[in-house]
C-alpha positions, 0 to 999 in steps of 0.5 A, a space after each residue: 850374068 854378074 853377081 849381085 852385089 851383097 846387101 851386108 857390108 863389112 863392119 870393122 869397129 873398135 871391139 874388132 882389131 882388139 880381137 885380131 891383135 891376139 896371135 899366134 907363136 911361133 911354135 903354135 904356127 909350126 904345130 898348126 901346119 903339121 895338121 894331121 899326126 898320129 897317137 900310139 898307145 902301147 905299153 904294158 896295157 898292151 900287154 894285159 888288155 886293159 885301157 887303164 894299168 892298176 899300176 905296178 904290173 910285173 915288168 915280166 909281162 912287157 915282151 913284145 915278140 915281133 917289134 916293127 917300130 918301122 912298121 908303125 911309122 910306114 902305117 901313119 906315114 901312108 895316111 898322110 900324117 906329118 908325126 907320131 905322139 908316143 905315150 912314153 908312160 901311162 897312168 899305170 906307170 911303166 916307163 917305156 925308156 929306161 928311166 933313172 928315176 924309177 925300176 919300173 921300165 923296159 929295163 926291168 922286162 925281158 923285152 931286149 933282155 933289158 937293153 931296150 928304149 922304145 922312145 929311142 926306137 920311136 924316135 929314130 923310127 919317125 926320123 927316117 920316115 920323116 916324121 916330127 916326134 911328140 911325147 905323151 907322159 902321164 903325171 898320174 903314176 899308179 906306181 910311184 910311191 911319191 905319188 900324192 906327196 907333194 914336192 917329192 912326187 914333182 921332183 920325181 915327174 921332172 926327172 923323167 921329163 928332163 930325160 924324156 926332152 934330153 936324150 931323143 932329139 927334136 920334140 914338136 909336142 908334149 901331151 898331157 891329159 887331165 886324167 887322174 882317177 884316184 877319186 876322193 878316196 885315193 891319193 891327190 897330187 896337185 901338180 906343180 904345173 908351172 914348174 913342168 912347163 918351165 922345163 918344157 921351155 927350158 929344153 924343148 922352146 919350139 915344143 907345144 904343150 898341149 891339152 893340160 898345156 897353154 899351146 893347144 886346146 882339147 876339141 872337149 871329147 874323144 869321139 872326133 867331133 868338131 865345133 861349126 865354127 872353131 875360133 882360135 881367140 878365146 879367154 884365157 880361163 879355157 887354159 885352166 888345168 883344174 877345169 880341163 881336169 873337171 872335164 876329162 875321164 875320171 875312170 876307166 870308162 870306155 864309153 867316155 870315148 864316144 862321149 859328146 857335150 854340146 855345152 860349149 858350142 861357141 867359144 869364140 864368137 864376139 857374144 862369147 868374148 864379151 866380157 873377156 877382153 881383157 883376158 883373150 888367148 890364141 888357143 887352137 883346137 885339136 880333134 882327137 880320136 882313136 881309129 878303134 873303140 880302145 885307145 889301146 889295141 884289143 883283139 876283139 876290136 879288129 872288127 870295129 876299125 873305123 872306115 876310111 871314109 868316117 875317117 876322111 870326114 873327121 878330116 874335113 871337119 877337124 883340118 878342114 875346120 881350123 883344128 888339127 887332127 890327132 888318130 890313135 892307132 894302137 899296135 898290138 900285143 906282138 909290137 906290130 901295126 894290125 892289117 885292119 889299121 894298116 889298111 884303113 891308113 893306106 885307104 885314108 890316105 888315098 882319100 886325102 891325096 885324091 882331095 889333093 889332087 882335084 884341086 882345080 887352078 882358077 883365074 882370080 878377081 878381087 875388088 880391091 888390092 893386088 892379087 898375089 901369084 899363085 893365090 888361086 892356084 891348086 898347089 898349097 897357099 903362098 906365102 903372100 896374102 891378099 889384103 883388100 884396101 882398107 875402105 873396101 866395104 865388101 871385099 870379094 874373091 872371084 873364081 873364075 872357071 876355065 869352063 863350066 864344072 862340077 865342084 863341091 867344096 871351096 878351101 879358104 886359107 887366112 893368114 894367121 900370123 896376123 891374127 883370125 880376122 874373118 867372121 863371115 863368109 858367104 859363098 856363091 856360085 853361078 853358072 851361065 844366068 843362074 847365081 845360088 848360094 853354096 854355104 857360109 861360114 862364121 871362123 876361118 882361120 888356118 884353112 877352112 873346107 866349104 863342103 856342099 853338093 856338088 854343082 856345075 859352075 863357071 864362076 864362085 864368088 866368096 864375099 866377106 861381109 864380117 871381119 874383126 880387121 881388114 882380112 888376110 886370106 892366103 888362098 881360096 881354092 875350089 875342088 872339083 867332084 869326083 
């Protein structure tokens, strides 16, 4: 039995490769490749328990008793993550280097008799374990007296980001929230966003800024939730910091991390860039969640560590889905990665490199263009893509099978250095004269996972009946059950 043919065919109007002409820089091909990297939340709340500092907590009280940076760096590394996220300060304002800005830092604690920079642990840690560093600093300082001032206070936030992007090597992503609790009531400090992101340029150029940045856009929520469809062209006004601000946590508020809207479903599909044409970013998507409750470590939380399983799904959707998948795992009071975390780590690790290993090598047909070597093999995508020829109606992408098998997901790649092209996919399989669809998708972009039940097949056959430009696809894999 053949496939039959798709009734829909492929339109590309004028509106489409206005669409596909938005596109990636470099530093955001880079960071989209790294997929999977960690957040660590350590510092004085560590200390006292509390996910958000009052500001000017006695120094005294940062004094890890058994410091295992290594340790930390091992725990992520056995999860299958690529780097670690520090947050250098948070809001309360405790500086884990030693700044020259403020006396507010290790250099105040006992912790190291004084002598002590965690960043610079952290940095020499993950290099040894081969992973990319990103900094994580608060512009709210609950501390600082300048807070609230205007040019002073800026003067003061670009002095500890000049040392943070200065002194510790290769920064791959500098991470700002819009958290800013202080309320009507409090101090208000307009920060001098620009100006941050010039130094950002100036000392750290292959850095992503990411969140209260123009690089990488917050998923929306703290819970691990993704987008059916997560497009990487959406207008510009996403990038606004006042409105990510609006959207973040205002108070120290723990159930804001499970928090789920549902107001911005679609922000990238033609009906939603009507309008916005004029006005279109590349700004991709990034998950972000913690494995605990807290952002910071609780002992009471030890039993509600999030399953590897749980985990894996959040990976699917998020790396799976065009996203990249930023986990929180918070050390605890003693310096020292927790044996429910580190556990979970080595589990989801092993999840993902099982995925990894049940891809399946697959004889390849199209129905117009060359097919490049390697292009539907299980290692990872190749470099070259395949492109249909441009009068090609339906384009489609044939896998055949060695012998019938049982598979349960599809893995499409595109190549995004020309832009998100596909819109719509449809996916079918077959198996001796029976033909079935196994799912469809709308967004594409870095890499795609098409999870269903699994099915016996000798064949699956991928069609794109909606793109935005003549596609690109740098691979199309199909993964066999456990």
């Amino acid at each position: 039995m053949t496939f039959a043919a798709g009734q829909t065919e492929r339109v590309i109007d004028e509106l489409g490769p206005r669409l596909a002409s938005i596109r990636p820089s470099e530093r955001q091909l880079a960071w989209q490749q790294m997929e999977f990297y960690a957040f660590v939340h350590f510092g004085m709340n560590t200390m006292t328990g509390r996910e958000w500092g009052l500001g000017h907590e006695d120094p005294v009280l940062f004094d890890p008793s058994d410091l295992d940076v290594d340790g930390w760096m091992t725990a992520i590394a056995s999860a299958g993550m690529t780097g670690v996220i520090l947050t250098a300060k948070h809001h309360d304002g405790f500086c884990l280097w030693p700044s020259r800005a403020t006396k507010h830092t290790v250099a105040a604690s006992p912790w190291q008799s004084g002598r002590g920079d965690l960043v610079r642990q952290v940095a020499e840690a993950a290099a040894r374990h081969d992973l990319r560093l990103g900094i994580y600093v608060s512009p709210w300082d609950r501390t600082e007296a300048t807070y609230g001032t205007g040019n002073a206070y800026d003067d003061f936030f670009v002095e500890q980001l000049t040392e943070l992007l200065s002194d510790y090597g290769q920064v791959f992503s500098v991470w700002f929230d819009g958290a800013n609790g202080e309320g009507a009531n409090g101090k208000h400090q307009v920060y001098d966003w620009d100006r941050y992101y010039r130094v950002i340029r100036k000392l750290q150029p292959d850095a992503v800024i990411s969140v209260c940045g123009p690089d990488v856009r917050w998923c929306g929520n703290e819970a691990g939730q993704t987008r059916s469809d997560e497009w990487s062209v959406v207008p510009a006004g996403l990038r606004d910091v006042e409105r990510i601000a609006d959207d973040s946590q205002h108070e120290d508020d723990g159930e804001f991390a499970r928090l789920v809207r549902s107001d911005e479903d679609d922000l990238g599909s033609r009906s939603a860039l009507r309008g916005h044409l004029d006005d279109l970013v590349w700004y991709p998507a990034e998950v972000n969640t913690s494995i605990r409750p807290g952002w910071f470590y609780h002992r009471d939380e030890d039993d509600q560590v999030r399953s590897a399983e749980e985990l894996m799904g959040i990976w699917y959707s998020s790396v799976g889905g065009n996203a990249c998948f930023l986990l929180n795992v918070p050390p605890n009071a003693a310096g020292r990665t927790s044996e429910p975390d580190a556990d979970v780590l080595d589990e989801l690790g092993v999840l993902i490199a099982d995925y990894s290993a049940r891809r399946v090598s697959t004889t390849v047909t199209v129905s117009s263009g060359v097919v490049p070597e390697g292009f539907g093999s299980a290692a990872d995508a190749p470099g070259i893509p395949w492109e249909p020829t441009a009068d090609d109606a339906r384009p489609t992408v044939v896998l055949h099978f060695e012998r019938p098998m049982a598979i349960e997901a599809i893995e499409v790649r595109e190549d995004i250095r020309t832009g998100q092209r596909i819109e719509d996919l449809v996916v079918v399989g077959k198996n001796g004269d029976e033909a079935f669809s196994l799912g469809s998708v709308h967004a594409v972009g870095h890499r795609r996972i098409l999870r269903f039940e699994p099915r016996i097949l000798d064949a699956a056959r991928l069609e794109i009946r909606g793109s935005r430009a003549v596609p690109r696809l740098l691979a199309v894999t199909a993964v066999a059950a456990r």
